[in-house]
N, C-alpha and C positions, 0 to 999 in steps of 0.2 A: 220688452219682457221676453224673456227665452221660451216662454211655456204661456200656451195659453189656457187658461184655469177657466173651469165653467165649478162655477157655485148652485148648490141644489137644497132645499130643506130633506134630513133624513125622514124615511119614509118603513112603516111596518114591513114594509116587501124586503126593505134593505139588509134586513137582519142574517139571512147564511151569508150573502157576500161580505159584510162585515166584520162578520164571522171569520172567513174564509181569508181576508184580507188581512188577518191579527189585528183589527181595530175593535172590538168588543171581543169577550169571555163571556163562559157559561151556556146555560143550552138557548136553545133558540127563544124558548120562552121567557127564560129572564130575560134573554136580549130584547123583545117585542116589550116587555115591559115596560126597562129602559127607555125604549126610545120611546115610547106612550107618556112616559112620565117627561122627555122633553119639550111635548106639545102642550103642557098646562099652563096655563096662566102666563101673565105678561114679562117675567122674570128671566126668561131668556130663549135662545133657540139653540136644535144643534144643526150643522151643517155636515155636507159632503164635499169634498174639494176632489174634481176628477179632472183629465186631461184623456180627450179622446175616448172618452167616456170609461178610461181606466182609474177606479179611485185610490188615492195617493192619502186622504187625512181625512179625517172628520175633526170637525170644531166646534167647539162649545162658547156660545156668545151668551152672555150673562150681563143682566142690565141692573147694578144694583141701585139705581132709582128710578123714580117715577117719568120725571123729566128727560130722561135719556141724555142727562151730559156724558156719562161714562159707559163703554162698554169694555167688559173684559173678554179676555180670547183663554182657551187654552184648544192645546194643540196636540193633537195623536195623529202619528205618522207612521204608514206603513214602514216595514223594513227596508221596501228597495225606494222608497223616495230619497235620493240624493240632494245636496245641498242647494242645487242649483233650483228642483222641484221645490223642494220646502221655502226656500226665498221666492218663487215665483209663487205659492200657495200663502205667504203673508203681503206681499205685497196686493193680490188680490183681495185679501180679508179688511186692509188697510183700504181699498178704495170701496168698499163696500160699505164700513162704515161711515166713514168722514163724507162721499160722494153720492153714497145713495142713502142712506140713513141718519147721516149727519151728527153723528156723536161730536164733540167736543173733545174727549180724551180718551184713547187706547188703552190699557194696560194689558201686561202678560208677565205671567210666574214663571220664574226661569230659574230651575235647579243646582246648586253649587255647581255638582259634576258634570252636566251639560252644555259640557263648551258649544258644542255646534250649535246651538240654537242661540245663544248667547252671540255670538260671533255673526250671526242672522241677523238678531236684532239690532244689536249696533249699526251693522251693515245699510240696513235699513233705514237708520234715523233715529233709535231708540235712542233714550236714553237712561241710565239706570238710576230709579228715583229712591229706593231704601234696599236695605237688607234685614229680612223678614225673620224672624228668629224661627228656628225648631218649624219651619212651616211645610218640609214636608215628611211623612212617617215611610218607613224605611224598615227593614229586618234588623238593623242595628239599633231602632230608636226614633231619632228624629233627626232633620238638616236642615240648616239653614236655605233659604232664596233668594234670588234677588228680585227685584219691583221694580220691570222698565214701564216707562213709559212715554207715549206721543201725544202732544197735542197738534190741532185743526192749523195754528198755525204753521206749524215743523214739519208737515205732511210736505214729503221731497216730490216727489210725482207732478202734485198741482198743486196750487196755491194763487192766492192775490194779494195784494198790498195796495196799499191809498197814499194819492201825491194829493197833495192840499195846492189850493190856486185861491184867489181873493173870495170867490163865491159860494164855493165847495172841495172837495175830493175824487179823483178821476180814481175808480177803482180800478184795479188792471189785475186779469187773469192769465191763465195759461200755466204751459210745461215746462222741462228743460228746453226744449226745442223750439214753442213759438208762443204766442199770445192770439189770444181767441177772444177777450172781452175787455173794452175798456168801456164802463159805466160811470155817468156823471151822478154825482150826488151832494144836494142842497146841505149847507149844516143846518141841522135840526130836521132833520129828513131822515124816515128810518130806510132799510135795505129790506125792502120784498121781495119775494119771489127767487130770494139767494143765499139759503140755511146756512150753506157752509160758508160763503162770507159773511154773513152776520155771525156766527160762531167766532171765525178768526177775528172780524171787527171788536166784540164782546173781550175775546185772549186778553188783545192787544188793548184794551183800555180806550179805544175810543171813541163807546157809546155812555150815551146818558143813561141816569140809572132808568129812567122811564120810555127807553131802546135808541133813542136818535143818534146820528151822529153828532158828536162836541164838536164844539167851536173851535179854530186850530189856536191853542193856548201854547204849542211845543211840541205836541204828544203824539203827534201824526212823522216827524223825525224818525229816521229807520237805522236803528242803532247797527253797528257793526256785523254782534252777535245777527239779528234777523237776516241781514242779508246775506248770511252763509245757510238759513233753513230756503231761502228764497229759490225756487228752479231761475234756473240759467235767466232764461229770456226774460223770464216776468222781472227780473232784479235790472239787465238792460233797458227795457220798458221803464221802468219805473224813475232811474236815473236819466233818460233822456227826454220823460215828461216834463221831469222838476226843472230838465236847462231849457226844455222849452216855456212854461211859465215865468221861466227868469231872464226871456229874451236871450236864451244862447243857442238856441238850433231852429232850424227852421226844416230841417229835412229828417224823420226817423226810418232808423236802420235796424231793425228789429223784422223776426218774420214773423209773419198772420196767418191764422189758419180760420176759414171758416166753417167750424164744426158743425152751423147746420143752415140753414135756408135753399131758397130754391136753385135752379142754375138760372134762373131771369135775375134774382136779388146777387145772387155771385157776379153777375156780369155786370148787374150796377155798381156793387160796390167795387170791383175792381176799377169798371172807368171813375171813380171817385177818388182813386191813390192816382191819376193825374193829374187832378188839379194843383197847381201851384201855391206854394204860401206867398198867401198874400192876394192872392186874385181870388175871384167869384166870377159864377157859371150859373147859371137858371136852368130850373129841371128839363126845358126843350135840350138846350145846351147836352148836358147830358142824355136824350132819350137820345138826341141824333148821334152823337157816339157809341150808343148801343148799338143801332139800327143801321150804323155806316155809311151816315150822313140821310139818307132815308128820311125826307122831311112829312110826307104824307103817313110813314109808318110812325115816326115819331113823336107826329102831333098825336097821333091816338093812346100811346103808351106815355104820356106824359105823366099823366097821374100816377099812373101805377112805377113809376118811377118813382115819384114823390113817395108814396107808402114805402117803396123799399130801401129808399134814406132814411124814414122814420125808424125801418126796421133796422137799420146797421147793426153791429152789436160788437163795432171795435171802435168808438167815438172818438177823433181828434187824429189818431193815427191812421183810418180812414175819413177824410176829411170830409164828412157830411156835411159840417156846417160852411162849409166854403160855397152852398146853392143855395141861389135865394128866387125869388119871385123875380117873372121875367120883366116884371117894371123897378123892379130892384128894392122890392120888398122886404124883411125880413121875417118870413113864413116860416113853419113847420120845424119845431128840433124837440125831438125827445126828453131833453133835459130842461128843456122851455127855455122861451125866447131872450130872458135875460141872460142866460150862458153864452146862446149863438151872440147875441149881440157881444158881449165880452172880447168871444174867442175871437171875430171879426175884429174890433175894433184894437183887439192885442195885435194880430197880424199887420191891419192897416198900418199902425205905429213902427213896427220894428221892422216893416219889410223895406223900409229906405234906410234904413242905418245894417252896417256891418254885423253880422250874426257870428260867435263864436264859432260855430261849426260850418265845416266846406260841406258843398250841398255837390251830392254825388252825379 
């Protein structure tokens, strides 16, 4: 992003710079009104959008239902914020909702005559859903609109999609640039603790009406159209999971970023992308890899090894389930022990036979 946009709720103090900035009229007391009248009730908020703590736009977020599937935006924009500023002030408004609020669906009124914002939006990922008659008033009268709008899945920034495999669905996340999550999940297994993929899972039709994930009937298949809203990587990810369930790669090429854990869990999970497909390692195995063969430090950190393969949070592409107990158990996998056994017993098979893909 060219601009880094800090979001603020307006505030009673904000009213002369507001003022001052041509984003509100009238005297200062209507203006304090105004924004008093913003803070009522659960129907919506308005915002500040500043850079360097100079403000550029204020926005009005409007929640017309209860459930908060939808929020609406509209958008006042100082005179010198330039195109570049207003495209960096929605795409910030855009991870605000879908990432930290977790709407479901965007929308924004966009004026016949206002190309530039028009050209935004597109730009963006909008796309334009009707043309609204006579809907805004004008000194001539009235003008038409038009009515773009985003949903959770089309969000270009981030997003996830699900590769289906005999037992479940490998959710995969991330950006244009890398993938940060792959999460297993049970069919008939709902998604906790992940609004905005249960949102997109919900888009795309592949929960039950009573939240789980369905059974894979077809519906998990990622038609043409999705894989052009899909960021770069997460679309790469996603096609080299399916050839690895299909027994065609054995090696992915895809980048990982670990957006949060410790540097001790970072260090485990990276000696975890050496393990081999097809081989198994026991969590000593790995601590002494941490520790640099350090067999006295390594017996100590054994366990805590073990917790921070439970904790991975990039599953199959960082190969946690390639460690097993050092009598050659099959311990500890987040996704539970019928997956690991699965994923094992998928590698055991196909790491003597020819693999489509050259292993880098």
């Amino acid at each position: 992003m060219a601009y880094s946009i800090e979001l603020r709720r307006i505030h009673i103090r904000d009213s002369a710079l507001l003022r001052s900035r041509g984003l509100m009229e009238g005297t200062l007391s209507l203006i304090e009104d105004d924004i008093r009248s913003f803070g009522q009730g659960s129907s919506g908020e308005a915002m500040i959008a500043q850079k360097n703590e100079e403000i550029y736009a204020m926005v009005k977020l409007f929640r017309p239902d209860r459930r908060k599937c939808r929020a609406h935006l509209e958008f006042v924009f100082t005179k010198d914020a330039n195109a570049d500023t207003q495209s960096a002030i929605l795409d910030r408004m855009l991870e605000y909702c879908f990432m930290e609020e977790f709407y479901h669906k965007v929308t924004v009124i966009c004026d016949s005559g206002n190309e530039g914002l028009e050209r935004i939006l597109l730009g963006a990922g909008f796309v334009q859903e009707a043309v609204l008659r006579d809907e805004v008033r004008n000194k001539a009268g009235f003008s038409d609109s038009g009515l773009f709008s985003m949903l959770s899945y089309e969000y270009p920034a981030y997003n996830v999609c699900f590769v289906p495999f005999e037992l479940g669905v490998a959710m995969v996340g991330g950006g244009k640039d890398y993938i940060d999550k792959v999460r297993i999940f049970h069919y008939g297994q709902k998604i906790e603790n992940d609004a905005f993929a249960n949102n997109v899972a919900g888009g795309l039709g592949l929960l039950e009406e009573t939240g789980e994930l369905a059974k894979n009937d077809g519906r998990y298949a990622i038609e043409e159209e999705q894989y052009g809203y899909l960021p770069e990587e997460v679309a790469i990810a996603s096609l080299q999971l399916n050839e690895y369930f299909s027994s065609n790669r054995s090696v992915f090429e895809v980048n990982t970023r670990f957006a949060q854990g410790t540097d001790f869990q970072r260090e485990v999970w990276n000696a975890l992308c050496g393990i081999p497909y097809g081989a198994t390692v026991s969590y000593e195995d790995v601590a002494m890899k941490v520790t640099g063969g350090d067999k006295a430090k390594a017996r100590k950190i054994t366990r805590a090894v073990g917790s921070a393969c439970g904790d991975n949070p990039i599953s199959i592409i960082v190969p946690c389930h390639r460690v097993i107990g050092k009598d050659g158990s099959i311990v500890g996998y987040s996704a539970g022990l019928d997956v690991k056994d699965y994923l094992l017993l998928h590698e055991s098979f196909t790491a003597i036979t020819p693999l489509g893909t050259t292993e880098a």
